[in-house]
N, C-alpha and C positions, 0 to 999 in steps of 0.2 A: 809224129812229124818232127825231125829234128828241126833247133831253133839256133837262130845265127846273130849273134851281133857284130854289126859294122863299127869301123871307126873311119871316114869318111873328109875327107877334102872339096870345096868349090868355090869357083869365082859365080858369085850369084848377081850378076851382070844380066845374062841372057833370061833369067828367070823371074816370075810372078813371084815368086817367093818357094818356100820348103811345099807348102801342101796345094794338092792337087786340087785346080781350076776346071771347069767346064771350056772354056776358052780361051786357057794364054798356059804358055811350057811352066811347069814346076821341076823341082827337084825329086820330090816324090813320086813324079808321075814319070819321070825316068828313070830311077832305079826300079821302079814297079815294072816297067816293059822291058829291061834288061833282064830281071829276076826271072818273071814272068817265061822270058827268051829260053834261060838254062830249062826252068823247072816244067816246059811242058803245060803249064795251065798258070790259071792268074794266081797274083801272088801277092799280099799286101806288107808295107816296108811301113815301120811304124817309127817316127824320129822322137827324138828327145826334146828337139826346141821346133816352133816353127818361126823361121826366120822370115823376115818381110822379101817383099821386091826387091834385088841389088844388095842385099845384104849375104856376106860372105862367110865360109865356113873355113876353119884349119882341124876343128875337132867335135864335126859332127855326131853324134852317136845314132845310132839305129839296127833294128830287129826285123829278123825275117822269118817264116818257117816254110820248107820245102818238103816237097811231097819223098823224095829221096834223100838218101846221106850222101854228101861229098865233105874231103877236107876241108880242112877249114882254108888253106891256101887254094883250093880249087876254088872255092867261091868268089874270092877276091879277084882271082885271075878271070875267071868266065865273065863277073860283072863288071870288070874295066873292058874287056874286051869288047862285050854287049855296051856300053856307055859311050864308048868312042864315036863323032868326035866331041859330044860334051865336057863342058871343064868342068865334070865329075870325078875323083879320085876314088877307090876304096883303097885304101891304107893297110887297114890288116881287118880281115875276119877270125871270129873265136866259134865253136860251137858250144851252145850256152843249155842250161834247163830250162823247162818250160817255164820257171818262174821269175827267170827275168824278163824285165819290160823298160824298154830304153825310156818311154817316158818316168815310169812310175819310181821305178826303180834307181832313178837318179837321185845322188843326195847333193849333189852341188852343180852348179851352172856356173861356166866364166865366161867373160866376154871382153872383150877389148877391143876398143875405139882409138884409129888411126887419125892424127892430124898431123898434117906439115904445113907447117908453118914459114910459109915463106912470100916473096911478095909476085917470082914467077909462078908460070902456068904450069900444072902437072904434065910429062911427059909420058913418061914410062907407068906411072903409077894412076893415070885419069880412071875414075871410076873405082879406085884401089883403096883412096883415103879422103879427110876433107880438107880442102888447101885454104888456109886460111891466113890473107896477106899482112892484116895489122900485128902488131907484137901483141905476144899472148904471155902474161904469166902462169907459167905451170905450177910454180909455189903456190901461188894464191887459189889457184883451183884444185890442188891438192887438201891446204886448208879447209878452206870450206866443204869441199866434198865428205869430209869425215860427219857433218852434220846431216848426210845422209845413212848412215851406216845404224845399223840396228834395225828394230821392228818397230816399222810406223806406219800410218793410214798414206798411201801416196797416191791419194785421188789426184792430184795435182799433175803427176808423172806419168798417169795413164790413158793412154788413148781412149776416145769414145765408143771407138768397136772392140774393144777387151771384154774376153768372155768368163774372165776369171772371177769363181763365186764373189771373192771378196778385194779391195785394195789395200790390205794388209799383207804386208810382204818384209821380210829378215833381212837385209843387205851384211851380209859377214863383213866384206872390203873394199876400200874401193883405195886403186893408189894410182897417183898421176905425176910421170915424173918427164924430164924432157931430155931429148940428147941430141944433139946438134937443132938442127933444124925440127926436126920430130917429135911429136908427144904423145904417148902412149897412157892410155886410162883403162884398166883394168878394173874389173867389177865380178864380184862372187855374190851368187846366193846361192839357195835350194833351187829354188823357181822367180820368175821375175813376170812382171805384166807385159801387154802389150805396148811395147816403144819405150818401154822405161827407162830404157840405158838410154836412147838417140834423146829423150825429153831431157834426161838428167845433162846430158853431154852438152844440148843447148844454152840450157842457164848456166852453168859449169864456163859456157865458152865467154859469156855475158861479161861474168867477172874475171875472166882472164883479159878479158878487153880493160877492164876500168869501167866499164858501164853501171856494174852493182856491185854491193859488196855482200859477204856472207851471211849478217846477218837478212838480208832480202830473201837467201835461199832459204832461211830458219822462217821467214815469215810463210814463204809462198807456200812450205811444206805444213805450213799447220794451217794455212787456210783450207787447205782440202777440196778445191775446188780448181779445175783441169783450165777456166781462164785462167788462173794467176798464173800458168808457166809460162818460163819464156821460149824464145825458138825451138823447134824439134830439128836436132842436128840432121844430116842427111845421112841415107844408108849407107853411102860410098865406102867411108870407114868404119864401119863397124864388123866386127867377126867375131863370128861362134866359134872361141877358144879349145874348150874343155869340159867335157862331160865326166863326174868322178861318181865309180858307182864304189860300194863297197867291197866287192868282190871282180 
């Protein structure tokens, strides 16, 4: 059975999140009925990340295998066609071996969190980023953010329904810089837990306020225990960048 990977676009507004629910729209479960649509029988689309509820994608990744061969341009074409009118993208399709696996197979995950920062109401972009009215220093969140970067326990950062064996996790980068009104926080690893960026993004916003300072991030991160964080940012702004496989 030939195997397909996506590269993929969504406003994840309308959706429960990336993987497929019994009762509420995912992403998964409509590239699955679109797939499903071309290939004549069910068909299962396996992603890289699973994103929450409202959480947005620009550089999804995901794998498919179809009972037939089509180009690799056909498939892209047939599955926006079948997706319409969801604000799902397929970007480009590759035809890949059987041994790649958009999850496993990934060696880095980026992610980047939108804030605008200003004191009106989002217009154009509600649901896009998180509007955040007080003055924020992006220096000082930059800062401190480095003291998350490397391999540490970050029971602190991960949500209570994370299914991942362990909370030990590599952060490569993390950069947060601001440009006009807007601040952009950029985050790489391998793999990351569940909500770890929107946890991170919260305390991170803490002390862009003046509320805390850096070293409070160094304390909450070695206490290792999911009270000490502070707010979980909202999904609005957050998006699944970039998936980097090796090949």
């Amino acid at each position: 059975m030939p195997r397909y990977r996506l590269l993929l676009e969504y406003d994840g507004r309308p959706f429960s999140g990336w993987q497929t629910q019994a009762d509420a729209p995912s992403v998964q479960a409509a590239l699955e009925r679109a797939a499903s649509a071309l290939n004549g029988a069910p068909v299962a689309v396996i992603g890289a990340g699973r994103t929450d509820s409202g959480v947005h994608a620009t550089g999804q990744a995901a794998h498919l295998d179809m009972q037939k061969h089509f180009a690799a341009d056909t498939i892209a074409d047939a599955l926006n066609a079948h997706l319409r009118p969801a604000p799902i993208a397929i970007l480009k399709a590759w035809e890949v071996s059987d041994a790649f696996h958009a999850r496993f197979s990934a060696r880095s995950r980026r992610y980047r969190y939108v804030i605008v920062n200003r004191r009106a109401d989002l217009a154009l972009e509600r649901g896009l980023a998180w509007r955040v009215p007080g003055s924020l220093d992006a220096v000082a969140m930059h800062s401190a953010a480095q003291i998350l970067v490397g391999e540490h326990d970050f029971t602190t950062f991960r949500d209570a329904q994370c299914q991942a064996a362990s909370p030990v996790k590599t952060v490569d980068a993390i950069d947060i810089a601001r440009e006009d009104d807007r601040i952009s926080a950029r985050f790489s690893a391998r793999s990351f837990l569940h909500r770890q960026v929107r946890s991170f993004m919260g305390s991170l916003v803490e002390i862009g306020r003046g509320r805390r300072d850096a070293a409070w991030l160094g304390e909450i991160l070695a206490a290792a225990d999911r009270a000490a964080c502070g707010p979980v940012a909202p999904p609005s702004g957050l998006y699944l960048d970039r998936v980097d496989y090796d090949t």
